[in-house]
C-alpha positions as CSV (number, residue, x, y, z in Angstrom):
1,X,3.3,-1.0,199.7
2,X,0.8,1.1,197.7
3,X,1.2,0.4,194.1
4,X,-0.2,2.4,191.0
5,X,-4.3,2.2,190.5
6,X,-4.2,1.9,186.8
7,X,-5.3,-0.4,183.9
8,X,-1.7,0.0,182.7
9,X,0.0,-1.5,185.8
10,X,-0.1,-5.0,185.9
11,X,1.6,-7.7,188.2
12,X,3.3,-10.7,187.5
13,X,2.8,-13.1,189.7
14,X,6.0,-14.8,191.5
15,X,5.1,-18.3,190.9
16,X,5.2,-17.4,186.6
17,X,8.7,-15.7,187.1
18,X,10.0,-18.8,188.7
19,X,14.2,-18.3,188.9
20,X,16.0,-20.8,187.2
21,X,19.4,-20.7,188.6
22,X,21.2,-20.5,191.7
23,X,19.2,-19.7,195.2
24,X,17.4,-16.6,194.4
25,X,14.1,-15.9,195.9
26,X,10.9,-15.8,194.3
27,X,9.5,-12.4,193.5
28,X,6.4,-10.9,191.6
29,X,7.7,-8.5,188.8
30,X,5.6,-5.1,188.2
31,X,4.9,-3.7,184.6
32,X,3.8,-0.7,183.6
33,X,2.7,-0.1,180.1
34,X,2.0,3.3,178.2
35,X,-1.0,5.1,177.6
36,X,-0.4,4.6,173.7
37,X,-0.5,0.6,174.4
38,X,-3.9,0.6,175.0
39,X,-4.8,2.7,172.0
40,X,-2.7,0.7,169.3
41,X,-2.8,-2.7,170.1
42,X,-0.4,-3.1,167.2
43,X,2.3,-0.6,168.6
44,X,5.7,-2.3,170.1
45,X,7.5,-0.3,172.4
46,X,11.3,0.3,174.2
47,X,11.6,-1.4,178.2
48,X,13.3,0.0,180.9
49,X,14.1,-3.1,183.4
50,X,14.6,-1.6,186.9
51,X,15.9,-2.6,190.1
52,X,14.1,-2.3,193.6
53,X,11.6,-2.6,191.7
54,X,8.9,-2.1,194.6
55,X,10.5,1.3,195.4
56,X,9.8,2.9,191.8
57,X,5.7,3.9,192.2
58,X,3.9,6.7,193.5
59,X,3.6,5.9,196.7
60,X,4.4,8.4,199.6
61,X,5.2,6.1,202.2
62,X,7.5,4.2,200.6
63,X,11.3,3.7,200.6
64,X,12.2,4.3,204.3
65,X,10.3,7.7,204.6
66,X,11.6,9.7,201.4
67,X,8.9,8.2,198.9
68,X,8.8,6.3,196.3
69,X,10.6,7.4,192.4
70,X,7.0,7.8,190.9
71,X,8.3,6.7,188.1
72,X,5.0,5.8,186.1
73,X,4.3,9.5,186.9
74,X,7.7,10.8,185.2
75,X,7.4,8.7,182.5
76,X,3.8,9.8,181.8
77,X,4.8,13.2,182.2
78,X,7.6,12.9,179.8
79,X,5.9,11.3,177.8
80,X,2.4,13.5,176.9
81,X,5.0,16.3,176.7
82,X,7.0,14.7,173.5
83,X,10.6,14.7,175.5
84,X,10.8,10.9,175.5
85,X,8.9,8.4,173.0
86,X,6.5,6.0,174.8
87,X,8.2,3.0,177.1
88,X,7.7,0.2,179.3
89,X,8.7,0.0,182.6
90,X,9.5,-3.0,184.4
91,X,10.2,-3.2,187.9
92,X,12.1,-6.2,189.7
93,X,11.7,-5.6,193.3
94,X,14.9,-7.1,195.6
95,X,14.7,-9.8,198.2
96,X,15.5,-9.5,201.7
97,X,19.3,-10.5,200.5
98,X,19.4,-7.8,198.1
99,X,23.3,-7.2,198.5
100,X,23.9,-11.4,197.9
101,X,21.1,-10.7,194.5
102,X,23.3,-7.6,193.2
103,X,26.7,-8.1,193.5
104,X,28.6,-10.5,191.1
105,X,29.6,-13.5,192.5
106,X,33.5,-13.7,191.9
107,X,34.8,-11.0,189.8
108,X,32.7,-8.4,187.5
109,X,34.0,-10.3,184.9
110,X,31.9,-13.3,185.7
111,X,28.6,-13.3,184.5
112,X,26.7,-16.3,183.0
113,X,27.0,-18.1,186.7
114,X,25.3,-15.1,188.3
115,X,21.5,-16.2,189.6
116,X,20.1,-12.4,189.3
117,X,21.2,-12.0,186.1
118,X,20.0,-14.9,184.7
119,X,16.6,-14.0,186.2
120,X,16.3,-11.1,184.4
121,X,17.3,-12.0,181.3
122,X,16.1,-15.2,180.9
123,X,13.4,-15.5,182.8
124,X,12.1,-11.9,183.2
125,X,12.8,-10.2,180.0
126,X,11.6,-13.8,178.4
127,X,8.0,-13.6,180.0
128,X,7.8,-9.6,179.3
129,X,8.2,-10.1,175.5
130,X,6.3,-13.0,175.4
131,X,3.1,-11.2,177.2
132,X,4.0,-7.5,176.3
133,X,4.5,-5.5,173.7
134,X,8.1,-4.9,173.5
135,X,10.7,-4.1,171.0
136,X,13.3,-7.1,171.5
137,X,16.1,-5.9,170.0
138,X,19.0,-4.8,172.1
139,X,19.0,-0.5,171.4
140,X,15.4,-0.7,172.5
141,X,16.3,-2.0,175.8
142,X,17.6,-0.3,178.8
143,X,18.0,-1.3,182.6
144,X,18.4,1.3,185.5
145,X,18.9,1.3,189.2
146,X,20.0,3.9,191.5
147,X,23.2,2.6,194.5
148,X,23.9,-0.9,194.2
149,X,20.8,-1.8,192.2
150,X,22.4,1.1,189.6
151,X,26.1,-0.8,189.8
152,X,24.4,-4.0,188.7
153,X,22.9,-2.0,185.7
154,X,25.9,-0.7,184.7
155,X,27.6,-4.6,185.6
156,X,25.0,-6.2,183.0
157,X,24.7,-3.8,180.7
158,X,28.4,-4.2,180.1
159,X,28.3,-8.3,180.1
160,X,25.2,-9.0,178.3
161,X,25.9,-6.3,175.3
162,X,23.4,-8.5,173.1
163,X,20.2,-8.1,175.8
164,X,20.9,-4.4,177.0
165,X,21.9,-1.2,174.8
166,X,21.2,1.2,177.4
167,X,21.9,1.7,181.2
168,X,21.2,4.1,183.7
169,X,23.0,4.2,187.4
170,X,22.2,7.0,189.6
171,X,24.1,7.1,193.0
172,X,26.3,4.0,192.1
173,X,27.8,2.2,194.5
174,X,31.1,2.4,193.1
175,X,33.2,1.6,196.3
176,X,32.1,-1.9,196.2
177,X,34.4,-4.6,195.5
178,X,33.8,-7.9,193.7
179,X,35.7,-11.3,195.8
180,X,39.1,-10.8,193.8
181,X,39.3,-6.9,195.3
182,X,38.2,-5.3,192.2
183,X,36.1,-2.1,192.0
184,X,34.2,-1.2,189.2
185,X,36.2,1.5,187.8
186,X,39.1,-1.2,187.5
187,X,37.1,-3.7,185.4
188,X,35.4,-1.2,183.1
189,X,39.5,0.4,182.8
190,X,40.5,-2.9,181.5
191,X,37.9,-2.8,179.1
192,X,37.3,-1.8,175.7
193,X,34.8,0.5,173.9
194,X,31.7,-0.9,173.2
195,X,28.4,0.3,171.7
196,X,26.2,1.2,175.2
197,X,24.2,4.5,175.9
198,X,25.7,5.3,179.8
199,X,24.1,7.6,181.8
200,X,25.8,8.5,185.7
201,X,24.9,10.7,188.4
202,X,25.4,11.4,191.8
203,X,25.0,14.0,194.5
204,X,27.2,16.1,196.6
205,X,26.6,14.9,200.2
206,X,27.5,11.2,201.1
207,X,27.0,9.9,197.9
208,X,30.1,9.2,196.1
209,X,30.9,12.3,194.1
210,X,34.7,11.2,193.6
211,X,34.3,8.1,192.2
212,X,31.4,8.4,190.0
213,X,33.3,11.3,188.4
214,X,36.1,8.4,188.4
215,X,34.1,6.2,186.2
216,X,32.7,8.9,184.0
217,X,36.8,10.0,183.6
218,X,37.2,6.0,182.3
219,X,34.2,5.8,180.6
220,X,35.4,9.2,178.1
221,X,38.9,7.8,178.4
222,X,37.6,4.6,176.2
223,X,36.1,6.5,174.0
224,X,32.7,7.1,175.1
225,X,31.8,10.6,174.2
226,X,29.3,13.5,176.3
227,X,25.9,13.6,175.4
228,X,26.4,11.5,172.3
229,X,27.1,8.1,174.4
230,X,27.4,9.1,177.9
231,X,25.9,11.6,180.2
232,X,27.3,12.4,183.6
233,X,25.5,14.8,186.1
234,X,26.3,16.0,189.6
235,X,23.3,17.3,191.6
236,X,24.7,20.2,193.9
237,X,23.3,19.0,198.0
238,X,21.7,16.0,196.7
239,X,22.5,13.0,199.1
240,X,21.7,9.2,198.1
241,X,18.1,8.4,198.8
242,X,14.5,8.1,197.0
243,X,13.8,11.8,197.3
244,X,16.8,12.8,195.5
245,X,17.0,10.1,192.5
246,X,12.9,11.0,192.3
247,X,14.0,14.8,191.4
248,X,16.6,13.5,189.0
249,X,15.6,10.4,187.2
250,X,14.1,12.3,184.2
251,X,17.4,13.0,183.5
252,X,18.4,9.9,182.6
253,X,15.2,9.0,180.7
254,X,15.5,12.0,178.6
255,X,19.1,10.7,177.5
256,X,18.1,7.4,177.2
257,X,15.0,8.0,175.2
258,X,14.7,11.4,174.7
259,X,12.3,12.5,171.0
């Protein structure tokens, strides 16, 4: 794994991000600060937690042959062009049981009992505002992911509404189903409106056009509203790997934080 070559990326190291809860394995946590961090010390700034966290960086051999996201190259780019105000990335790679880490133990309703998600939120996002500097607050603070890692996002985002006020899900998994035979689209349907920034996308080939449109259809139907609260985006012969969310993830950072 070849990871960004820059003052700005640092690594936490496994044994300070110790989980708390449940069996979940140890696992360092990347951060990426931006370029205005090192020239106002004084300056606080938004976080983007994301999963597969070891797939997000510029390296070319990553992620199975297709790359990695470079996503500290996006964000840079974005960012000395004025399209999105400066932010922190924060990657979370997965463990070997990655499908056991993402998906919710019982029902999506269930939450507090779930080991990732207290890793993130209170041991992860703890550490990063205690050693970064981050604006706390809920609107400043966003969590992505693209498949399964991007149905978690949307999962937590939804059940910990005073830690995240933004989410991003590229390529969601949405045919998943939680133990009690529930998809996604049928817990957020039972649901009401709540105050979250959503963005969604998919491709065309093999990568669950139908039901992300599904979810976007619920999402409006609750009162979420186009490119006020929610974006939605289809990517004509995109299929659901690296390459693909790599082309398209500015997308979703210039709704989620665009100037």
């Amino acid at each position: 794994m070849q990871l960004p070559d820059s003052p700005r990326f640092h690594v936490i190291e496994a044994d300070r991000v110790r989980p708390r809860y449940g069996r979940l394995a140890m696992r360092p946590v990347y951060v990426y600060l931006p370029e205005a961090a090192l020239q106002d010390q004084r300056r606080r700034f938004p976080v983007i937690y994301s999963q597969d966290g070891q797939n997000l960086w510029d390296d070319p051999h990553a992620c199975y042959g297709h790359g990695g996201w470079y996503l500290n190259r996006i964000v840079d780019e974005l960012t000395a062009a004025g399209e999105i105000e400066p932010v922190i990335l924060v990657g979370i790679p997965n463990s070997t049981e990655r499908y056991r880490d993402y998906m919710p133990r019982r029902t999506f309703a269930d939450v507090l009992d779930h080991p990732y998600a207290n890793f993130v939120v209170d041991v992860v996002k703890r550490y990063v505002d205690r050693h970064y500097p981050t604006k706390k607050a809920r609107q400043h603070t966003a969590i992505l992911g693209s498949s399964l890692g991007g149905l978690v996002a949307l999962w937590m985002a939804h059940t910990l509404p005073e830690t995240f006020g933004k989410a991003a899900c590229l390529s969601g998994a949405f045919q998943l189903r939680d133990r009690a035979g529930q998809t996604f689209a049928g817990f957020l349907g039972g649901r009401e409106y709540q105050k979250l920034t959503v963005y969604l996308d998919s491709g065309t080939v093999d990568d669950g056009v139908a039901l992300t449109r599904k979810v976007a259809a619920t999402y409006r139907a609750l009162g979420w509203r186009d490119g006020v609260d929610l974006a939605h985006h289809v990517e004509a012969g995109a299929a659901h790997n690296e390459r693909f969310w790599r082309d398209r993830v500015w997308r979703a950072l210039s709704f989620l934080y665009g100037r």
